[in-house]
C-alpha positions in Angstrom: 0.0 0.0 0.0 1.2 3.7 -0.5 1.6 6.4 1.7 0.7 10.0 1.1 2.8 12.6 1.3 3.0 16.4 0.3 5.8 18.4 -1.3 5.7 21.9 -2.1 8.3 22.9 -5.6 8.5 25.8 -7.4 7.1 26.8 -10.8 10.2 25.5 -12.8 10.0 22.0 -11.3 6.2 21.7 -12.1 6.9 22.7 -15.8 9.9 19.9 -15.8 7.3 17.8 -14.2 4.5 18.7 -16.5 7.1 17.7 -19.9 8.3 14.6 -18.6 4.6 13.3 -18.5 4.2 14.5 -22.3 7.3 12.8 -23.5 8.3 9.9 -21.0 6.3 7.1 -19.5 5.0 8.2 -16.1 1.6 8.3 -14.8 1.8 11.7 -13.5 3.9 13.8 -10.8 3.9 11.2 -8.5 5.4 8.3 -10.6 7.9 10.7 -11.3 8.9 11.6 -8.1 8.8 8.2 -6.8 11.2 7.2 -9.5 13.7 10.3 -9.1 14.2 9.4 -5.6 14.6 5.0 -5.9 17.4 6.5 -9.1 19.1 9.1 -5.9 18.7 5.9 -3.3 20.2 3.8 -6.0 23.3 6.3 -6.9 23.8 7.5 -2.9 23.9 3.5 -2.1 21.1 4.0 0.3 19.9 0.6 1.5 16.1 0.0 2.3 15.5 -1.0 6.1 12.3 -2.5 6.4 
């Protein structure tokens, strides 16, 4: 199950937002998000602790 969280970004990061939907493969703002951050987890080495 997901959680819900909230994030507030500037205008310039919605627009980036807003053109990866048009030309990539995500849902919407939230598949991208989800993504960016498993790619920064992924490059910092950050293991998941469950």
């Amino acid at each position: 199950m997901k959680k819900r969280v909230s994030a507030t970004i500037d205008p310039e990061t919605d627009k980036i937002l807003d053109r990866l939907i048009e030309v990539g493969n995500y849902r919407n703002k939230s598949h991208i998000i989800e993504d960016a951050i498993l790619l920064l987890s992924k490059e910092k080495n950050v293991k998941n602790k469950k």
